[in-house]
FIZA-112442 format. One record per residue (C-alpha): residue number from 1; residue in three letters; x, z, y. Coordinates in steps of 0.1 Angstrom, whole numbers, plus 2048, in hexadecimal, padded with zeros to 3 digits. Last residue first. Example, Ala and Ser with C-alpha at 12.3 -4.5 7.8 and 13.67 -1.06 7.14 Angstrom:
// residues 2
(rec 2,"SER",(889,847,7F5));
(rec 1,"ALA",(87B,84E,7D3));
***
This chain:
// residues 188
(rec 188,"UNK",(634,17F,2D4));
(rec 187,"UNK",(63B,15E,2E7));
(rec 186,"UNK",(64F,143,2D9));
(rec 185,"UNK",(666,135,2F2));
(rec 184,"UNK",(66D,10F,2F0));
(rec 183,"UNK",(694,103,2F1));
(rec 182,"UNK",(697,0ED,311));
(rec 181,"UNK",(69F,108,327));
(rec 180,"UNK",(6BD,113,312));
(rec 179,"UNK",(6C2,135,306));
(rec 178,"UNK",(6E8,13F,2FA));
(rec 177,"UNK",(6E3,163,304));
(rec 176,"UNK",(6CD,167,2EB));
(rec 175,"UNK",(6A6,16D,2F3));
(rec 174,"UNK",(693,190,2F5));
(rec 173,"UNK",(672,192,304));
(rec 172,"UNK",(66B,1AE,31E));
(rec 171,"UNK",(649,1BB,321));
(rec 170,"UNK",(643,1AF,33E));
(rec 169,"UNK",(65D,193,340));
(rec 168,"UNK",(67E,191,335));
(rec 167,"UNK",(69F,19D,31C));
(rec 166,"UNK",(6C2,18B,317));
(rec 165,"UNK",(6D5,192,2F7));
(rec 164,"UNK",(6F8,196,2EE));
(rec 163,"UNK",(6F0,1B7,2E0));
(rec 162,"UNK",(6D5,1BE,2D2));
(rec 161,"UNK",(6B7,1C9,2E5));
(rec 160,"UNK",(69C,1E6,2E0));
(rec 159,"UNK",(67B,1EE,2EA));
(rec 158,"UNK",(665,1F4,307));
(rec 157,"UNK",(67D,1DB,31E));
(rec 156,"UNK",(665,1D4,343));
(rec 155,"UNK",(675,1B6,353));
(rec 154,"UNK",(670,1AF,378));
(rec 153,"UNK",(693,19B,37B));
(rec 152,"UNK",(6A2,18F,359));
(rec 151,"UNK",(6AF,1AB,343));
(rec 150,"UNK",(6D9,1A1,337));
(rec 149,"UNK",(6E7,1B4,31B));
(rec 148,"UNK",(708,1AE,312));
(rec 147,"UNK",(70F,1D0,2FF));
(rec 146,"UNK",(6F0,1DF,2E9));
(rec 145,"UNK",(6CF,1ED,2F8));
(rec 144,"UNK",(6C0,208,2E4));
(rec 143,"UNK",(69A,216,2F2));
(rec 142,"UNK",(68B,239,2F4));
(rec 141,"UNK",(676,232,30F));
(rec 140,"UNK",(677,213,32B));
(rec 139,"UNK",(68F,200,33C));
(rec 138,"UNK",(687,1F1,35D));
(rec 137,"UNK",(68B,1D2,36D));
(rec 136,"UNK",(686,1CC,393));
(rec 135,"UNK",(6A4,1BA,39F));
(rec 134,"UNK",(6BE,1AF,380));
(rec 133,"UNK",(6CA,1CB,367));
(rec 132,"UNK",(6ED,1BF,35A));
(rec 131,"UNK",(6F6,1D0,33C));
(rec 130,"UNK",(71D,1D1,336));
(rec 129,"UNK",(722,1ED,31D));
(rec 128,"UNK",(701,1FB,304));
(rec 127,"UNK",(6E7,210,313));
(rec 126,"UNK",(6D3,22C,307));
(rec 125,"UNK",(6AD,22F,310));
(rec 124,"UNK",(69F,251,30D));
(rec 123,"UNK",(68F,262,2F6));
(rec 122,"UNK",(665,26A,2EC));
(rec 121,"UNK",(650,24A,2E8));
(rec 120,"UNK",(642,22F,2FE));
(rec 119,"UNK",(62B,247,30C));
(rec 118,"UNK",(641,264,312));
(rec 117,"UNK",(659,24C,327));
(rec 116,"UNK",(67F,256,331));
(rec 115,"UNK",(68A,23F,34D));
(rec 114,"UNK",(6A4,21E,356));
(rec 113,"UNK",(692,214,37B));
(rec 112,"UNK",(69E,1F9,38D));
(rec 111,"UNK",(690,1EE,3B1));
(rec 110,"UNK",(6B1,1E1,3BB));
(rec 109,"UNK",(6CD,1D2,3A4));
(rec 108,"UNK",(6E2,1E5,385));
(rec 107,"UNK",(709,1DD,37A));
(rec 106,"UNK",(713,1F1,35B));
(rec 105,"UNK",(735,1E8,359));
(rec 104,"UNK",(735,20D,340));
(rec 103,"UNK",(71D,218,324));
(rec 102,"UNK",(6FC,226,330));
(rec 101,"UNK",(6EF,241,325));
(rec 100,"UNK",(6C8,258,335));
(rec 99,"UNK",(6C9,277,32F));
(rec 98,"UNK",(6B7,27B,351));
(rec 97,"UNK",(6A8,261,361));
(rec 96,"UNK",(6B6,240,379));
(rec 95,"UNK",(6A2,233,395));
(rec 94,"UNK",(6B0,21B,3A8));
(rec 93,"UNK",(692,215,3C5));
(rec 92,"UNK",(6B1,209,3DF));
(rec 91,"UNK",(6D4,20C,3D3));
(rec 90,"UNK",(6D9,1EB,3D9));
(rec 89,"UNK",(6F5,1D9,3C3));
(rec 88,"UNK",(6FC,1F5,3AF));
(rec 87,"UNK",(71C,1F1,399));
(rec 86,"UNK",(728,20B,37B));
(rec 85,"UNK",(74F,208,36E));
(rec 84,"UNK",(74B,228,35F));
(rec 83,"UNK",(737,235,348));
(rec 82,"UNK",(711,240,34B));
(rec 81,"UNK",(703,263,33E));
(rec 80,"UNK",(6E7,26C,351));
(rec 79,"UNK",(6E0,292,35B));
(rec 78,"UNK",(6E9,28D,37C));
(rec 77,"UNK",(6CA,274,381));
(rec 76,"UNK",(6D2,258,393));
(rec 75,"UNK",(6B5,255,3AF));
(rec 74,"UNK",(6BE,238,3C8));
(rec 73,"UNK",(6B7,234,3EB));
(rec 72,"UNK",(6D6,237,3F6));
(rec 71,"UNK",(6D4,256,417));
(rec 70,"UNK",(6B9,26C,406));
(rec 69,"UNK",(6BF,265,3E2));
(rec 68,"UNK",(6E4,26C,3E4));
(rec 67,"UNK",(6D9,28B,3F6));
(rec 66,"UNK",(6C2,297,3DE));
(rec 65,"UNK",(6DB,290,3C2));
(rec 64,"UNK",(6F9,2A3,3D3));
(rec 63,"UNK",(6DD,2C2,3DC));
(rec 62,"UNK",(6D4,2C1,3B5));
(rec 61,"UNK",(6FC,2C3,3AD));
(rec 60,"UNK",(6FE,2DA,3C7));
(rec 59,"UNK",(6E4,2F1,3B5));
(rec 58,"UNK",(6F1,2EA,391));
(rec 57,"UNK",(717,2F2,395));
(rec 56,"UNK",(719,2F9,371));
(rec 55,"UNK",(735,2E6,367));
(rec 54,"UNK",(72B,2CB,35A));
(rec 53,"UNK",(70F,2C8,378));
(rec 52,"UNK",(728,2C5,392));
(rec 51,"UNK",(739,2A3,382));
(rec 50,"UNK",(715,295,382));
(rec 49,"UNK",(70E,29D,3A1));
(rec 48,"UNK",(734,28D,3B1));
(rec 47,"UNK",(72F,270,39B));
(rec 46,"UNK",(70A,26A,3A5));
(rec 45,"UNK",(714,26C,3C8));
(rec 44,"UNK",(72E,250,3BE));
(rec 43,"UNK",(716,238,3AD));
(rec 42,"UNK",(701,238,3CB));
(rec 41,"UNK",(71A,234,3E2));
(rec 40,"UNK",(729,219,3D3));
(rec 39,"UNK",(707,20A,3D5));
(rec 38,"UNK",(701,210,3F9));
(rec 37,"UNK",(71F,1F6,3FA));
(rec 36,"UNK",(73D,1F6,41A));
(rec 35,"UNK",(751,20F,40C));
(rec 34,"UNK",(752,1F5,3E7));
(rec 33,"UNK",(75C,1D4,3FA));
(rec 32,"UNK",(77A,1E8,407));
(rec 31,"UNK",(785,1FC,3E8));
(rec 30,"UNK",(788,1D4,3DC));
(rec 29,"UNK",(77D,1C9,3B9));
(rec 28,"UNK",(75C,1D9,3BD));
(rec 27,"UNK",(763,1DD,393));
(rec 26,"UNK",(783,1F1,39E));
(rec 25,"UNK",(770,206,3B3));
(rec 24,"UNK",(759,215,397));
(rec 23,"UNK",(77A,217,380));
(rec 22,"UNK",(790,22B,39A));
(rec 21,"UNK",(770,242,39D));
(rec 20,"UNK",(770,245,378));
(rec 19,"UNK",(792,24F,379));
(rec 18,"UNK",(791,26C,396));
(rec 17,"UNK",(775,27B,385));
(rec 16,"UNK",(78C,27C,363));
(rec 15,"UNK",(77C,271,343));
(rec 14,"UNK",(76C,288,329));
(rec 13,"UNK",(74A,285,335));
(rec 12,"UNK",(74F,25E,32D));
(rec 11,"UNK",(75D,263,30E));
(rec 10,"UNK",(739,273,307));
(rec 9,"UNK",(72B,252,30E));
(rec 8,"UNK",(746,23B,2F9));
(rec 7,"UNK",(740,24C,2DC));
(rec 6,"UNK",(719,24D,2DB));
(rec 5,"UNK",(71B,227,2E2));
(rec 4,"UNK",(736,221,2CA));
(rec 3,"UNK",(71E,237,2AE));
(rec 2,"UNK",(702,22C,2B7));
(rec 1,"UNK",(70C,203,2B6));
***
């Protein structure tokens, strides 16, 4: 899982601006239905900041990030690696740190926060492909989430998650994907 993860990040610094913006608007499915979205918005200032901070442009990257925060709501880090294909629903409260990785078809909700935490233990979380972070979740520390991971609305992750796996509550407990309600849950 590190060394995909690892691999598909940097390839992600490697790609063209102009392709990862094609891939952002191609998971909108319409250029259309992506114009109208704070979230494409969003995920395109943190393009442009990120793009300007590879190569040194450090004070408009920074001005790029303020304004992205000023007029979306959200605060993406420029120093975040994320692949493409990324979705914000509503930008609004989105908080994403520096150093932070996420793999690509990452699609994130409102009120989400994905941050570095001294307390929980020094790193930053690094994300698989295809997590879907529903409305208030937030991913803490220096935590490992693999592909096909779904957190449930208000979750707090501290630790990792395989893949395949779907992650809730405060702190987050981790059931396949194949849960049923009938099946009992086991508290930890």
């Amino acid at each position: 899982m590190d060394s995909k993860k690892s691999k598909c990040v940097s390839n992600n610094n490697q790609m063209k601006f102009s392709d990862l913006l094609q891939t952002d608007i191609r998971r909108w499915n319409k250029l259309s239905n992506a114009v109208c979205k704070l979230g494409f918005y969003s995920v395109l200032f943190y393009r442009i900041s990120h793009f300007l901070s590879l190569y040194n442009f450090k004070i408009l990257s920074s001005i790029v990030q303020f304004l992205s925060h000023m007029i979306t709501g959200a605060e993406i880090s420029n120093r975040a690696s994320i692949g493409s294909g990324l979705i914000i629903l509503h930008p609004t409260a989105v908080h994403i740190g520096p150093n932070v990785k996420i793999g690509s078809n990452a699609c994130i909700c409102e009120c989400c926060a994905i941050l570095n935490n001294i307390e929980v233990g020094p790193g930053e979380p690094n994300i698989g492909d295809y997590l879907w972070m529903s409305s208030g979740s937030k991913i803490y520390g220096p935590v490992r989430l693999g592909d096909h991971v779904w957190i449930g609305p208000n979750s707090v992750v501290l630790k990792d998650i395989p893949s395949n796996m779907t992650a809730y509550g405060i702190p987050a407990r981790i059931l396949p994907k194949t849960f049923r309600k009938n099946q009992s849950i086991r508290r930890s």
